[in-house]
matplotlib code that plots the C-alpha trace (Angstrom):
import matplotlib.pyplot as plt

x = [105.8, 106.1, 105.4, 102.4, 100.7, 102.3, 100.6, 97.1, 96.9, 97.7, 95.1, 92.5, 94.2, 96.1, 92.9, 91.3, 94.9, 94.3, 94.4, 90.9, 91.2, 88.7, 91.1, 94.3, 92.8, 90.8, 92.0, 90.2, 92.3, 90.2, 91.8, 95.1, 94.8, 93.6, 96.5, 99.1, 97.2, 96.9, 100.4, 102.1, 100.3, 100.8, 104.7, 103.8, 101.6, 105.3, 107.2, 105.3, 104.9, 108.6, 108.4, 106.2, 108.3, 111.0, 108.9, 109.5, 107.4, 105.5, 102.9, 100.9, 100.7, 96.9, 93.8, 90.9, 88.5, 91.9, 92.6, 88.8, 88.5, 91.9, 90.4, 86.9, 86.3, 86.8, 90.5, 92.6, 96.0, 94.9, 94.6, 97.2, 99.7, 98.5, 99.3, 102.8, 103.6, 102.1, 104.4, 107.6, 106.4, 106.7, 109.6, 111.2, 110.1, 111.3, 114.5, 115.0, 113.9, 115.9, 119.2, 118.4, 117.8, 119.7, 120.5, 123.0, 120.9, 120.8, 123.0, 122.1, 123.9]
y = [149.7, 151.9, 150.8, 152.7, 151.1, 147.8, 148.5, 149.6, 146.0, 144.0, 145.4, 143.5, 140.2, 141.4, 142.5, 139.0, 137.4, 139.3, 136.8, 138.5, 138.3, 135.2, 133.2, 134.6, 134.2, 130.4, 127.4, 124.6, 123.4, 124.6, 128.2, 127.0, 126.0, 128.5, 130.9, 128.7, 129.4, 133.3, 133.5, 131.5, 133.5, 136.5, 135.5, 134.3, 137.8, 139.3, 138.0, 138.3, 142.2, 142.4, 140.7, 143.7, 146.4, 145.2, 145.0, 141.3, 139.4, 135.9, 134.0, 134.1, 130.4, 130.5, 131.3, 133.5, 130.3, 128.1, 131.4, 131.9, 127.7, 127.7, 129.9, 128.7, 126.4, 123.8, 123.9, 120.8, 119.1, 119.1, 123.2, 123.6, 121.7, 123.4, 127.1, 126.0, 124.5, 128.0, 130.1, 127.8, 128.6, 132.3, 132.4, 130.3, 132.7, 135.5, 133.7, 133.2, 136.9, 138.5, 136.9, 140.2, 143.0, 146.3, 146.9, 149.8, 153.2, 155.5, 158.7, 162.0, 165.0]
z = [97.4, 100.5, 104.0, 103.9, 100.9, 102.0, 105.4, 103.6, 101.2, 104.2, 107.0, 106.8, 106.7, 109.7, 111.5, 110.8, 112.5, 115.8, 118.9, 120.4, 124.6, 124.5, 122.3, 124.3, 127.3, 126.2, 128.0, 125.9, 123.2, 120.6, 121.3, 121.4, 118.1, 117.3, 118.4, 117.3, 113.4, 114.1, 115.1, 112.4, 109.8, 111.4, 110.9, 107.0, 106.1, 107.9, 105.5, 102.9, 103.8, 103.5, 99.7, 99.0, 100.2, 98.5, 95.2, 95.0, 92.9, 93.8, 94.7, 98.0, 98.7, 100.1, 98.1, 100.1, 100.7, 102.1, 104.1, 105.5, 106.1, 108.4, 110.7, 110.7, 113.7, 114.9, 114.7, 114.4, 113.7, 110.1, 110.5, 112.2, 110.4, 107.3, 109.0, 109.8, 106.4, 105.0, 107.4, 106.2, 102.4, 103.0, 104.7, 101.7, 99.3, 101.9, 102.0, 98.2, 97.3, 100.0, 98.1, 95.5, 97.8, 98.4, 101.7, 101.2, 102.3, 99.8, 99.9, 100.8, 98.7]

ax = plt.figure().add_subplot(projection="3d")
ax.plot(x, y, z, "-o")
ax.set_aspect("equal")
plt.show()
């Protein structure tokens, strides 16, 4: 895929992940929770952004009712634990995929 149709099929996941100013600027702990899960899947859709511009093949580790119920309050350790094993999955699959890719830059006659 190119980075613009990479950048297309991930938009509105990435657009649900933004920290809105009440959350970023939230002192209960409620919204830091609630950051901490934006920003580590922020990090996992990254990685898995990266599988997709390399073409890489495999398997998102969330479904869309897990995705929609981590970020549906209130917002826990159970929650929050659950983002950061998600955000460790993708970067494994990152990790084991980006064994494959090309890095050389293609030539120019």
């Amino acid at each position: 895929m190119t980075k613009e149709e990479v950048k297309k099929k991930w938009a509105s996941t990435r657009k649900l992940l933004e920290i809105t100013d009440s959350e970023y600027n939230g002192v209960t702990q409620e919204a830091a929770n609630l950051r901490f899960i934006k920003a580590k899947l922020q990090i996992a859709v990254y990685y898995l952004r990266m599988l997709d511009e390399h073409d890489s093949e495999y398997q998102v580790p969330w479904n869309k009712e897990q995705f929609k119920w981590l970020l549906r309050k209130p917002v826990g350790d159970k929650k929050k634990q659950q983002a950061k094993e998600w955000c460790h999955q993708c970067r494994l699959i990152r990790d084991k995929a980006c064994t494959n890719w090309n890095y050389e830059e293609e030539k120019t006659a």
